[in-house]
Structure formats: structure tokens, C-alpha cells
C-alpha positions as CSV (number, residue, x, y, z in Angstrom):
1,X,5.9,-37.2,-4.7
2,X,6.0,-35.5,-1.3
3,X,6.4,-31.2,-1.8
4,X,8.8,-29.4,-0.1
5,X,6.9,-27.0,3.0
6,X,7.5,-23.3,2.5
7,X,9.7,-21.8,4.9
8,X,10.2,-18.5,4.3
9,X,7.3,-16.3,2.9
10,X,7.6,-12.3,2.1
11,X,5.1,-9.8,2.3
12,X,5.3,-6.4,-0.1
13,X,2.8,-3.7,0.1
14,X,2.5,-0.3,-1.7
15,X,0.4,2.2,-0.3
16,X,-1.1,3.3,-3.9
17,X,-2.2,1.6,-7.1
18,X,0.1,4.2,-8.9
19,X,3.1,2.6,-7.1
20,X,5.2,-0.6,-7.4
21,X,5.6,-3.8,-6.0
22,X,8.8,-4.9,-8.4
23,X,11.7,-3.6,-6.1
24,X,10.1,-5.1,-3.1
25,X,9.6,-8.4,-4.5
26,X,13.0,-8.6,-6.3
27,X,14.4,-7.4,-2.5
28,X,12.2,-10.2,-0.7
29,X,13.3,-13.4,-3.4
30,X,17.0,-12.2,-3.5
31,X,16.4,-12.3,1.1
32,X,15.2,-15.9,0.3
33,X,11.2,-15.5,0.3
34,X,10.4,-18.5,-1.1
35,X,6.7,-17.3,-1.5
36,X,5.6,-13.6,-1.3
37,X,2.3,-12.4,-1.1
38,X,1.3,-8.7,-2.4
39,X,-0.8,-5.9,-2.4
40,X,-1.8,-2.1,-2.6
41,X,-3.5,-1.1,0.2
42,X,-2.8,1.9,2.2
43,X,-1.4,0.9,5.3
44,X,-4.4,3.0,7.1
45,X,-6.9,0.6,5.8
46,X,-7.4,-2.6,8.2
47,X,-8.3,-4.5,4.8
48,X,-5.4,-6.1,4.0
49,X,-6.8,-9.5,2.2
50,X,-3.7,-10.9,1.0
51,X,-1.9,-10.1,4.6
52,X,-4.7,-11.9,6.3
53,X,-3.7,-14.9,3.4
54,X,-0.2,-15.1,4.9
55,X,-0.8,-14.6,8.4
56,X,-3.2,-18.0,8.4
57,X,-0.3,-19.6,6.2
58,X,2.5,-19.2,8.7
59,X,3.4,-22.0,10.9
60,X,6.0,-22.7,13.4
61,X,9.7,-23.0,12.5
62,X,8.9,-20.1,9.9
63,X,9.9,-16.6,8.8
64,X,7.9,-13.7,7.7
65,X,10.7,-11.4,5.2
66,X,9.7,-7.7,4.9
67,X,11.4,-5.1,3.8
68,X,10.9,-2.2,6.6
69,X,8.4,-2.1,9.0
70,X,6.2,0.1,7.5
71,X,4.9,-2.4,5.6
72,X,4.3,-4.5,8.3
73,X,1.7,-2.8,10.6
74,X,-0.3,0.8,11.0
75,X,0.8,1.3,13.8
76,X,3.1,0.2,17.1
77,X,0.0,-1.5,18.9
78,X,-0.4,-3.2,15.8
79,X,2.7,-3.9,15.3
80,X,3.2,-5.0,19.0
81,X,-0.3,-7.8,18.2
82,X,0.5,-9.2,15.2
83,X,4.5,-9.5,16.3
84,X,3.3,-11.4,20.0
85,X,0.9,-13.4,17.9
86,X,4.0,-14.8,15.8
87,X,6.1,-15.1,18.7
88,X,3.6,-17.1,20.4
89,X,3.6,-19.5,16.7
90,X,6.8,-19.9,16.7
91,X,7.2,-17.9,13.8
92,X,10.2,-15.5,13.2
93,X,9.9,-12.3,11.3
94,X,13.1,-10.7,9.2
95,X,12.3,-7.0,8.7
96,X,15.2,-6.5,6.6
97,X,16.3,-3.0,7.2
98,X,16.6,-3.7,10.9
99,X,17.3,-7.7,11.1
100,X,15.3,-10.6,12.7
101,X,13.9,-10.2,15.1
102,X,13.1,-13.0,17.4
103,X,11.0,-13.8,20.8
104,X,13.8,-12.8,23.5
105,X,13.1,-9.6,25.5
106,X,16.3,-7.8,23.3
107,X,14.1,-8.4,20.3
108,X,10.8,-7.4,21.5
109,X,12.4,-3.9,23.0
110,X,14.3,-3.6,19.9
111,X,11.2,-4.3,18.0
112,X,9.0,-1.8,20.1
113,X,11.0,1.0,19.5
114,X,11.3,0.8,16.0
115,X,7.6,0.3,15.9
116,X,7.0,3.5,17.9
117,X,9.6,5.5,15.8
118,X,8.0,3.8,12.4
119,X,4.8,5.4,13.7
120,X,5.9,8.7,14.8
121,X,7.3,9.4,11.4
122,X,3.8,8.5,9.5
123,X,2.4,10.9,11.8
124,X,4.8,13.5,11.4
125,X,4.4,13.0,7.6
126,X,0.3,13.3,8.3
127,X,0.7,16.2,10.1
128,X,3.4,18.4,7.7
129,X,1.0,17.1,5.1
130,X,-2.1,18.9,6.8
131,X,-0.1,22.4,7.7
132,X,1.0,22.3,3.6
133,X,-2.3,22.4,2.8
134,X,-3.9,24.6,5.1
135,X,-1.5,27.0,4.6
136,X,-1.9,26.4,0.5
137,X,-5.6,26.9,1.6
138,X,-4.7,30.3,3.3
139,X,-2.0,31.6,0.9
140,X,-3.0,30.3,-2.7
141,X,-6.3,31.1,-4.1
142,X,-6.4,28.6,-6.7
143,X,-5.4,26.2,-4.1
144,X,-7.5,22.8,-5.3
145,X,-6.6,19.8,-3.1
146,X,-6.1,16.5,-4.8
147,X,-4.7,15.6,-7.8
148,X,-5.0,17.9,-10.8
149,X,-6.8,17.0,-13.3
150,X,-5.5,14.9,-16.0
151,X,-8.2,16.3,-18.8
152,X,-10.1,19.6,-19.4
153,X,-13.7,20.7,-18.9
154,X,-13.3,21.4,-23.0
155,X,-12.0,17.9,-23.6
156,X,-14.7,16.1,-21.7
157,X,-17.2,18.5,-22.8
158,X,-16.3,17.7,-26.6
159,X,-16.1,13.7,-25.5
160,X,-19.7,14.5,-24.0
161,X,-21.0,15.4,-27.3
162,X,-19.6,12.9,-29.1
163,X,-21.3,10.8,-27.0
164,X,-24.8,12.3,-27.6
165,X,-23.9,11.8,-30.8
166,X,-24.3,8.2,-30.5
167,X,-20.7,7.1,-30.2
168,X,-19.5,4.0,-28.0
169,X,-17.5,4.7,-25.2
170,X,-14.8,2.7,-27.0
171,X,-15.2,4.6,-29.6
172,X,-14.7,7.3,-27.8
173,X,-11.8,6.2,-26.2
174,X,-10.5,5.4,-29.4
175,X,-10.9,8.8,-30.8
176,X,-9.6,11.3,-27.7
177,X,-7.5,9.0,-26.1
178,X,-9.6,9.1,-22.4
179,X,-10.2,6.3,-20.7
180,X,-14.0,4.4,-20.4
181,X,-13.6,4.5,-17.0
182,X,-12.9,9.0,-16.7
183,X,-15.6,9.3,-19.4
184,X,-17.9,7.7,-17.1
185,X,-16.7,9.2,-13.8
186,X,-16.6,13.1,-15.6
187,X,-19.8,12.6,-17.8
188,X,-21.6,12.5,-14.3
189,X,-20.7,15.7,-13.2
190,X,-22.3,17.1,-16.6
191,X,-25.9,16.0,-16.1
């Protein structure tokens, strides 16, 4: 029995592990991805496994689905290599808040400009992001950048002595409802 060749692949990415892929996906099958590859990877990182995965699948005559151009690259001169890359293929890419875009010189200036604008908001974002803080920093003295955390000194320090106590850390876990893993991580801040 012969297989039928994919056509269409999609590509969904979340920047977090905290976020989700769902909509994405669900957005990319009901746009006719007949295959989608995933990941969570900040889209600052050049480690993008499962990107790398797709980009060797592609093959002329076929379309890459995303669903905004953020996902796509990190930034315009990215954007602008991986996009002449697939051009060059044969390979057509469907970003699906602003349409396909193919290999005519409408497309590519249609596609750089978005690119620039896509990577003039994530800067604008970076840079609102850093004044918030500093002036946090400045105005707030119990300022504390990152994210809170989730458990007390008191409740790991009580976890801590269970522990010396000869209790498992599943066990543990069991019994205060924090996780192995933020035992672990907080227990070596104690010693």
C-alpha cells in the first residue's frame, strides 16, 4: 500500500511551559495541517528542536501553516532566512493572520514588513517590560523580580525537617502537598 505524502504541515509554539499549545493546534488542523509539529521554547532561544524537525521535512509543492508570525521567527532577519530558504524549495508558507505568502516580490515586501512590525512590537514589549521594573525597583521597596513564591520559608522549613526526620521525598510530597522537584530546588538554599 503506497501512503499518501504530507502536504501541509503546521508549526505551534508557546513561549512558556505554563502556556498552551491546544488553541493553536485546533487553529492549525481546522487550516488543514495535516501534520503539526510543537513546542515551548521561547522564541529568543535559537534551540528550537522540533522547528529544525519540520524545516528538514518540508519539500517542494508544500505549505508551512502558522498562526501569526511570531511564532515563526525571532526576529525580521530571521524571518527574512528561513522565508528565502523556503522560497528557494518551493515551499509556500500560510501565516494565517496575514495569508500566504508566496515567492513574488508583493509577498516578500508584504512579508518584510510584517516581519519588521512583528519585531518591533517584541521589542517594545522588552523594553516597557524593563522601565516596569526599574521603576518597581525605584518606587517599591519590596520590589522582588520574578515570580513570587508559591510556598513559605515556614513551609519548606517544616518540609526540611521532616526530611531530617528521615521521611521520603514522596512522602513528603504526600504529606504538604509540594512538589519533589521544589523540595529539592528550596532545600538547597537551606544548607
Amino acid at each position: 500500500m503506497i501512503s499518501k505524502r504530507i502536504k501541509k504541515y503546521g508549526y505551534a509554539r508557546v513561549s512558556t511551559t505554563d502556556q498552551k499549545l491546544e488553541n493553536q493546534i485546533e487553529i492549525l488542523r481546522a487550516a488543514g495541517a495535516e501534520k503539526i509539529y510543537q513546542e515551548k521554547f521561547t522564541g529568543t532561544t535559537t534551540e528550537r528542536p522540533e522547528f529544525k524537525k519540520l524545516l528538514a521535512q518540508l519539500a517542494t509543492g508544500d505549505t508551512l501553516i502558522i498562526t501569526k508570525l511570531d511564532r515563526f521567527a525571532r526576529n525580521t532577519k530571521e524571518a527574512l532566512e528561513i522565508i528565502q530558504k523556503l522560497f528557494t524549495l518551493g515551499i509556500k508558507v500560510h501565516i494565517l493572520n496575514m495569508g500566504i505568502i508566496d515567492n513574488t516580490p508583493t509577498g516578500q515586501l508584504i512579508f518584510t514588513i510584517f516581519s519588521a512590525f512583528a519585531q518591533f512590537e517584541r521589542d517594545m514589549i522588552v523594553t516597557r517590560t524593563q522601565e516596569g521594573k526599574a521603576f518597581a525597583k525605584k518606587n517599591n521597596p519590596n520590589f522582588c523580580e520574578g515570580r513570587p513564591q508559591k510556598y513559605t520559608d515556614k513551609q519548606i522549613l517544616f518540609a526540611y525537617k521532616l526530611r531530617q526526620k528521615g521521611l521520603t521525598y514522596k512522602q513528603l510530597e504526600q504529606q504538604t502537598g509540594i512538589s519533589s522537584k521544589t523540595l529539592q530546588r528550596r532545600f538547597k538554599l537551606i544548607k
